[in-house]
Every structure is written in structure tokens, then in C-alpha cells.
C-alpha positions in Angstrom: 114.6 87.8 138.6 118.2 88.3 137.1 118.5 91.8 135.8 122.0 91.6 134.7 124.9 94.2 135.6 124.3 97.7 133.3 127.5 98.6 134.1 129.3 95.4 133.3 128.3 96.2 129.7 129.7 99.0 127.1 128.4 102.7 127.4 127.2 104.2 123.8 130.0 106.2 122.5 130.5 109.6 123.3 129.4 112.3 121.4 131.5 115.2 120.0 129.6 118.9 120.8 128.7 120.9 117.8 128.4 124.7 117.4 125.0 126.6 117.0 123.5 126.1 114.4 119.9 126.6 113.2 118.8 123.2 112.8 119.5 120.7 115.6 123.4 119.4 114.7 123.9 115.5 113.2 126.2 114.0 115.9 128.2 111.5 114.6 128.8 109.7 117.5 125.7 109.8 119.1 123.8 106.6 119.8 121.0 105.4 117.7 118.2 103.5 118.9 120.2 100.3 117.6 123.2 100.9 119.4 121.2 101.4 122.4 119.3 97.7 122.3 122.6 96.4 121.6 123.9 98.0 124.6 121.0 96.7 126.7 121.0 93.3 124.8 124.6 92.4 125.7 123.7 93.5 129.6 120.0 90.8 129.5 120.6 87.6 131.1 121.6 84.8 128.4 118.4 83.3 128.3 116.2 86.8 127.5 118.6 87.5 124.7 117.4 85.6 121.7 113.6 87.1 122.3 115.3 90.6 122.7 116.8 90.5 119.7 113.7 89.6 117.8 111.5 92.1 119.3 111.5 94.2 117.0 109.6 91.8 114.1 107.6 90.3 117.3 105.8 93.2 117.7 105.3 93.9 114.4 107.8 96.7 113.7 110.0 94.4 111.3 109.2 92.4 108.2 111.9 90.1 109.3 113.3 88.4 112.7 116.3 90.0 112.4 114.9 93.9 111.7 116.1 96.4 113.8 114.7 99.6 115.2 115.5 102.0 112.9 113.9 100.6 110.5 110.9 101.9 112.9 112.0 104.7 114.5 112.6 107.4 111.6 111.8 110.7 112.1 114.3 112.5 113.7 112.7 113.9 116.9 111.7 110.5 117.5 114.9 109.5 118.0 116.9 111.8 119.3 114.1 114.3 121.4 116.5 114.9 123.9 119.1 116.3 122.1 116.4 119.3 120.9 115.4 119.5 124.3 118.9 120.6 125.0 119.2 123.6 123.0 120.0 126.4 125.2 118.4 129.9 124.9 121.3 131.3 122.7 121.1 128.3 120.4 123.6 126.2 121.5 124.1 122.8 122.9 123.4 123.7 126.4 124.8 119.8 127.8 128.1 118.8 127.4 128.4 115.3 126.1 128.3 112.9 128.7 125.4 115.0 130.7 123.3 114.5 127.4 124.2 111.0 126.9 122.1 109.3 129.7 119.0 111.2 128.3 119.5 110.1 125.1 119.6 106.5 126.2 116.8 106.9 128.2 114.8 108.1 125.5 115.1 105.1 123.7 114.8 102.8 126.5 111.7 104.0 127.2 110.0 103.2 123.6 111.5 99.4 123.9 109.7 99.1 127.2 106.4 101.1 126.5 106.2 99.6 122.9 106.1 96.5 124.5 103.9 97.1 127.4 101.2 98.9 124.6 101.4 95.9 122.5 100.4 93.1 124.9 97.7 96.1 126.4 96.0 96.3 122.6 95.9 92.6 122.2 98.0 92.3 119.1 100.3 90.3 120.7 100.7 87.1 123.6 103.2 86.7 125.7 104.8 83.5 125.1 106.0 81.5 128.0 108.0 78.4 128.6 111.8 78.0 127.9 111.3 79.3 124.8 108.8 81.9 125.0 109.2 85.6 124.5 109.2 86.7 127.8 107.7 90.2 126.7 106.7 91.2 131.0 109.8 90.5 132.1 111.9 92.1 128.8 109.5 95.0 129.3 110.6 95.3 133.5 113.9 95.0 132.8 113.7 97.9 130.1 111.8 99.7 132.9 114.5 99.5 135.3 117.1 100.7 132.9 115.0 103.5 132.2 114.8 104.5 135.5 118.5 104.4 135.9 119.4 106.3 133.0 117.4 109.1 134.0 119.3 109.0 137.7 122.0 108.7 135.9 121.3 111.7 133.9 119.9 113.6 137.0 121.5 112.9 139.9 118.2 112.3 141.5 116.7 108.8 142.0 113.5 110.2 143.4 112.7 112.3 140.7 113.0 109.1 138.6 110.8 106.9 140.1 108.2 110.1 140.2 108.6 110.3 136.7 108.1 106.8 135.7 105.3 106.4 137.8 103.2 109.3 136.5 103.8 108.2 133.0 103.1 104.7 133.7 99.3 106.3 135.4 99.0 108.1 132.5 99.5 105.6 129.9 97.3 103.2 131.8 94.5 106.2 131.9 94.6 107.0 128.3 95.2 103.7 126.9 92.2 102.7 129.0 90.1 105.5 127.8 91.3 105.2 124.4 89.5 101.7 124.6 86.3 103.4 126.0 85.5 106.0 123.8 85.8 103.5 120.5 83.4 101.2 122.1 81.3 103.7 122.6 81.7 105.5 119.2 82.4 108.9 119.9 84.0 111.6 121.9 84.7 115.1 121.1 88.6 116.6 119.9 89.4 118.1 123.3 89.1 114.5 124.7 90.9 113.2 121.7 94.2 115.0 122.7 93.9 114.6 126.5 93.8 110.9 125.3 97.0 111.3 123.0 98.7 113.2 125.7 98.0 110.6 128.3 98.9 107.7 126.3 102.3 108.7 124.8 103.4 111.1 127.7 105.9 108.8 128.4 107.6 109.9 125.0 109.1 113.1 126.4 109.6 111.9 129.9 113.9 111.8 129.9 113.5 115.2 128.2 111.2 116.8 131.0 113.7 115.1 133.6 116.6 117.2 131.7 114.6 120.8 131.5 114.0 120.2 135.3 117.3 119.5 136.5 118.5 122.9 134.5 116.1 124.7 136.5 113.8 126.7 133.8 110.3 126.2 134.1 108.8 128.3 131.7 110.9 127.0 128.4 110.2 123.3 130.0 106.0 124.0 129.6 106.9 125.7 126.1 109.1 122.4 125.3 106.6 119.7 126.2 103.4 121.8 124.5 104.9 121.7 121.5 105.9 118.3 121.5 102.2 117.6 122.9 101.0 119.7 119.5 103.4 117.4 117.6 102.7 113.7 118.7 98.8 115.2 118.4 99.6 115.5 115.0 101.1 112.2 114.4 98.5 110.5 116.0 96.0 111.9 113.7 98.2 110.2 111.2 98.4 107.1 112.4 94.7 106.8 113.4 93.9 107.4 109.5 96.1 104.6 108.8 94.7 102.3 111.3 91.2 103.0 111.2 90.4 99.8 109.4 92.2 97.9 112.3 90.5 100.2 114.9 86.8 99.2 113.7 88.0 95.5 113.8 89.6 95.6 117.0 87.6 98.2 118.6 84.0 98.8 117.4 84.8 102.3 115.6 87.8 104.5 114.2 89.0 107.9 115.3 87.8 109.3 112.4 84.3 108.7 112.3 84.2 108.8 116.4 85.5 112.4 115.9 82.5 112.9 113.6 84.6 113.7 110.5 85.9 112.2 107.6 89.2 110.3 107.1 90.4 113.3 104.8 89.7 115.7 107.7 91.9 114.2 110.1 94.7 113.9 107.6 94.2 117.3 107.2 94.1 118.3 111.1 97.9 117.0 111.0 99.6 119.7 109.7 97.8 122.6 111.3 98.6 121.3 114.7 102.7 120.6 114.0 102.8 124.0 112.2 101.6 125.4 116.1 103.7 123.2 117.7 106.5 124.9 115.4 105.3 128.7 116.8 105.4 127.5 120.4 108.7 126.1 120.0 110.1 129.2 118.6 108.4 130.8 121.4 110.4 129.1 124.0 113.5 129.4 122.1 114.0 126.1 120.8 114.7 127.0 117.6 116.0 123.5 116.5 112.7 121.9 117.0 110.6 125.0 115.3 112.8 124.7 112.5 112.5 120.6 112.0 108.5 120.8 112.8 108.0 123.9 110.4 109.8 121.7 107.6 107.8 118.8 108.8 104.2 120.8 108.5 105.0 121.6 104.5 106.0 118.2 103.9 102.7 116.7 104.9 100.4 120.1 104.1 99.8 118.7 100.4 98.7 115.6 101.8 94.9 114.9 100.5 92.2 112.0 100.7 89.3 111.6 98.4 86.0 113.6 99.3 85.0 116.2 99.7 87.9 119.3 100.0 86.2 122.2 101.2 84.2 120.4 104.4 87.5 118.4 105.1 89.2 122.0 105.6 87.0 123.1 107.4 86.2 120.5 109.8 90.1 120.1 110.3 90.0 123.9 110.9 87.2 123.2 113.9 89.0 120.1 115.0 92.9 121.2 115.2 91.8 124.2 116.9 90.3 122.5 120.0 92.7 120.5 120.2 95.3 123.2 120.0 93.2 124.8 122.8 92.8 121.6 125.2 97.1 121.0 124.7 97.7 124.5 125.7 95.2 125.6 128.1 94.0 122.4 129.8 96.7 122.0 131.7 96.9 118.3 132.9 93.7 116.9 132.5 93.0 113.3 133.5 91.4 111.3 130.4 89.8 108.6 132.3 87.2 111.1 133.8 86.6 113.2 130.6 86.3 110.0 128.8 83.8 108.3 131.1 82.0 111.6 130.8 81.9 111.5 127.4 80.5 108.0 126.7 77.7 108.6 128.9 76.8 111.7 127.1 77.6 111.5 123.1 76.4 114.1 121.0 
């Protein structure tokens, strides 16, 4: 297979470095995800670069062939996770810009290749084949591998690489696999819920993890990757409302009801769990990402669903704080044995 060259095609553009300041700084020169895929587009082989440039609609991101990722990727964090990951502990931009600049682009090659891999995984899309087929395994490798080499390129360290990619590709294969179990069977409790979400989309803050380690501070690193853990728990409980109608057709059951609450419930476990994530990221001094989830929590707090609004509270109450709990004191629990546990047993 024919990778082509990485470094025969254009680096992002550089970035200039902003002063402290208490939300993360707007860097106008910073990459988007959209200038990343073009960047990784021009560098495909010439036959793998007509379906790269329509992935976006093929897996159902787009409403048109020629979408693009942002139109996808919005929030913020989501984007740029890195960047908040590089506060320092006075505030400022602890990277200069070409040490964040590989991190960055990791962070967004990873979501091309992972998107792709939990499509196909889910069954909501085939991969095509023939001369003109999508390609979607071998697009998906190739993001892999550029992955890998932006995080060595951001590290220094191919080893640590490779152990990173291979631990979040276990644990997306665990928790999309348990993920699968526990709808089939129905239920499952809210600590198994987040190991699941934790599992699944761990992969997320990968190039970030790889950037805390290589600055050698332990301790903010667990704060950073808890909160962002509380955050994408948050999310998920989001998305699952959305999606439980697809869920029950796909699947045998939504999150909702395999939780044992009520669609308004979960909406209203969202933001109870980013307003902790805010306090933990304050507590390890990333005040950038306290800041943007805090403003993120009030925007969604008002949110409501019909039914009934006193035993939605408090069953979100019950629910966000075990999972709260199982995100920052269950260290890092496997899903596919809690999950198998839990379909045998369902209360």
C-alpha cells in the first residue's frame, strides 16, 4: 500500500503565540480541521483522493458531497483540545508554536481516522470497493499512520506513539463492543455508562495526554484528562437523547431507558457533569478550559424535555453523580468486564 510522502506536502501554517489571557486565545493562524484534511488530502495517493474529499457527507457528517468538517466539528474544545491542554500553570501558552502545532494536527487526524473506523464498526456505513469505491479501511490506515507521526513528531518519541495508539485503539474496541452489549441487553447502571464513554472516545484526548507527558507533570495531566472525561460524559448524554430513536432501531434499546430514566433526565445529567468538569479543571490550573466548560454548563442548564420536572432532577442528580464518582475515582476500568457483568445481572 502507497502511503504517500507527509513531508512532500505543505505543513499547516504557523501559529503566532498569544499573551495570558482568561479564556483560551483565538489563534489566527492556527489550523482548522479543514486545513488539516487538506493537508493530508494533497499527501493521499491520487486514486484515494476523490473518496477523501467526500468523506465527510459519506459518513453522514455533510448534507452535501462537497461539506467539510467544520461544518461537524463546532465546539471549540473539539477542535482545538490541544491548545487548552497547553496552558501552563501561570496561564500562559506553555508551547511555543511549532511544539503545539504537531498536537494540533494530531488531534484532528485522529477524529478523521476514528470517525471512520466507528462508522463502518456501528453499521451505518459499507465500505465500497472496486476502482471506484470508498476505500474507507485503507483511508482510515492511512489517517492512522499520520496520526502516529504527528504525535512523534510532536514528542520526540516514537514508542510512546505507538503505546498511545494502541491503548486507544483496545479501548475503543472494548467500549464500542460493550456499548453494543449492554443495549442488547437493555440495561446497565451509570458507573458502566461512563467507563463505556471513557472507553469508546479515549482516543479524543490522546495527542493532548502525549503533550502533558512529554512536559513531565503528572498530577495536572490526571486533572486534564478527568475533566475532559466529565465533559465528553456530558456530551454523550446529549447525543444519546438525540439518538435514541436510532439506538432502539439499530440496537434493541436507548441509553435512556437502559439507564432506567427518562429522556428528560439524561438531558438534564449533561450540565451537572460539564459544570464538575469545569471545578476539576480549575483545580489543575487550566483555567482556559474551566472557563469555556463553566460557560458551556449555563448554556445548556435551561435545557428541558417534556415530563415530569421534579423526578427528571432528581434522577439526573442520582445519575451524574455516579458517574462523576466512576470518572474520578475508578481509575481505569476496563468496560468489557463491567459490561459483561452487568448483562448477566440487570437490576
Amino acid at each position: 500500500m502507497t502511503c504517500g510522502d507527509p513531508a512532500a506536502a505543505s505543513r499547516p501554517p504557523s501559529r503566532t503565540r498569544p499573551s495570558p489571557d482568561p479564556t483560551a486565545p483565538l489563534l489566527a493562524g492556527a489550523p482548522g480541521f479543514d486545513e488539516t484534511y487538506r493537508w493530508l488530502v494533497d499527501g493521499l495517493p491520487r486514486r484515494l483522493r476523490g473518496p477523501a474529499q467526500r468523506l465527510p457527507w459519506r459518513l453522514g457528517l455533510t448534507k452535501s458531497p462537497d461539506g467539510r468538517w467544520g461544518e461537524f466539528v463546532r465546539l471549540h474544545p473539539n477542535r482545538e483540545l490541544p491548545l487548552y491542554a497547553a496552558q501552563a500553570p501561570g496561564g500562559e501558552l506553555g508551547l511555543t508554536d511549532g511544539e503545539l502545532g504537531p498536537f494540533l494536527r494530531a488531534h484532528h487526524l485522529g477524529a478523521f481516522a476514528w470517525l471512520v473506523r466507528d462508522r463502518l464498526e456501528d453499521g451505518q456505513i459499507a465500505d465500497g470497493k472496486g476502482e471506484d469505491g470508498d476505500h474507507l479501511l485503507e483511508l482510515a490506515e492511512i489517517f492512522e499512520q499520520r496520526w502516529r507521526e504527528a504525535i512523534t513528531d510532536g514528542t520526540g518519541n516514537a514508542a510512546l506513539a505507538e503505546a498511545l495508539f494502541r491503548r486507544a485503539t483496545a479501548r475503543w474496541q472494548r467500549g464500542t463492543r460493550a456499548e453494543q452489549r449492554v443495549l442488547a441487553a437493555g440495561s446497565m447502571r451509570a458507573p458502566i455508562y461512563a467507563v463505556i464513554v471513557r472507553e469508546k472516545l479515549g482516543w479524543i484526548a490522546a495527542p493532548s495526554q502525549a503533550l502533558l507527558q512529554v512536559r513531565g507533570d503528572p498530577a495536572r495531566m490526571t486533572a486534564f484528562l478527568q475533566a475532559h472525561d466529565l465533559y465528553l460524559a456530558g456530551l454523550q448524554a446529549l447525543d444519546d437523547v438525540i439518538d435514541a430513536e436510532e439506538d432502539r432501531a439499530l440496537r434493541g434499546a436507548d441509553v435512556p431507558s437502559a439507564l432506567g430514566c427518562s429522556a428528560g433526565a439524561l438531558v438534564r445529567v449533561a450540565p451537572k457533569l460539564l459544570r464538575r468538569a469545569a471545578a476539576t479543571a480549575e483545580a489543575g490550573a487550566f483555567t482556559w478550559f474551566a472557563t469555556w466548560l463553566g460557560a458551556f454548563a449555563g448554556a445548556i442548564s435551561s435545557w428541558r424535555m417534556p415530563g415530569d420536572p421534579l423526578g427528571d432532577e432528581l434522577d439526573s442528580i442520582g445519575i451524574a453523580g455516579e458517574i462523576e464518582d466512576a470518572i474520578l475515582g475508578g481509575g481505569d476500568v476496563r468496560a468489557a468486564g463491567v459490561a459483561v457483568t452487568r448483562a448477566a445481572a440487570p437490576a
